[in-house]
C-alpha positions as CSV (number, residue, x, y, z in Angstrom):
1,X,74.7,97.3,107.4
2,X,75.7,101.0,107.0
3,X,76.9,100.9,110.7
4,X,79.3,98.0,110.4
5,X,81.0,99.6,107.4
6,X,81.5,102.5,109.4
7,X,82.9,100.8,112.2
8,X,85.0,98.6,109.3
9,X,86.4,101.8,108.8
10,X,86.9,103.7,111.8
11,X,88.8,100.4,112.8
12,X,91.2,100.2,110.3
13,X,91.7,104.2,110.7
14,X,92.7,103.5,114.2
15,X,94.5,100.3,113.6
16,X,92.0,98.3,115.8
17,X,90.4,94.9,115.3
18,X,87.0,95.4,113.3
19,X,84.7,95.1,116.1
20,X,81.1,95.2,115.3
21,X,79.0,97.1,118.2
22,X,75.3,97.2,118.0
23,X,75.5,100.7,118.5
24,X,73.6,103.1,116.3
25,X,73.4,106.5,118.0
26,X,74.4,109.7,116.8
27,X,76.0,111.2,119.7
28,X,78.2,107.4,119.5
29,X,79.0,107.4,116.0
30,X,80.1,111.3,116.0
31,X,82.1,110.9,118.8
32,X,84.0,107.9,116.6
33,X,84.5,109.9,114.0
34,X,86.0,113.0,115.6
35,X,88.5,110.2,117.0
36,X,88.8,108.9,113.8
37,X,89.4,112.6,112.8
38,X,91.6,113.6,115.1
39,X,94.0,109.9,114.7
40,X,94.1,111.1,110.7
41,X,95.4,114.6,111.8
42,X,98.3,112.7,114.2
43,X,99.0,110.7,111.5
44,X,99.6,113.1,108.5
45,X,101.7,115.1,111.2
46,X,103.9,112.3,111.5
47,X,104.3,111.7,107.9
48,X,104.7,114.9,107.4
49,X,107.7,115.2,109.8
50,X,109.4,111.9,108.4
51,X,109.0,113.4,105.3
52,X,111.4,116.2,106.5
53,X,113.4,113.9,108.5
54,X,114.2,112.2,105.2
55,X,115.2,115.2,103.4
56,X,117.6,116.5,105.7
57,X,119.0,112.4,106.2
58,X,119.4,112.3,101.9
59,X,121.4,116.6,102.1
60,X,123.7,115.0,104.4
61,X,124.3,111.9,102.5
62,X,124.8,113.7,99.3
63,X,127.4,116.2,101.1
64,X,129.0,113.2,102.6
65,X,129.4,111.5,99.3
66,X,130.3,115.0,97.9
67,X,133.3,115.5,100.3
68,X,134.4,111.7,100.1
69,X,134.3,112.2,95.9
70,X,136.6,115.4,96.8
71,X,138.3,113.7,99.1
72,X,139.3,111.0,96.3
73,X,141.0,113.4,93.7
């Protein structure tokens, strides 16, 4: 039971289908999760950088919207 909730989870971290595999070594299910590791670290990196992206996209909107105010006047 304990190994199909692990592979439930190492699944969904790596946006798989939930396969179950009869597969209960250590070697196999530390290999998973240093995969399942190392997908979490790409991950966060991308977030991270669209969460930059997205600051500097909302800066040049509000100077755009501050120039067209000034523009108005």
């Amino acid at each position: 039971m304990n190994s199909l909730i692990i592979a439930s989870i190492l699944s969904l971290a790596s946006n798989n289908k939930i396969v179950y595999q009869d597969t209960t070594t250590v070697d196999y299910w530390k290999q998973r999760a240093k995969f399942a590791m190392k997908e979490a670290i790409i991950q966060k990196r991308i977030g991270d950088r669209n969460a930059v992206l997205l600051e500097e996209v909302k800066r040049k909107l509000e100077n755009c919207e501050k120039a067209k105010k000034g523009g108005d006047e």
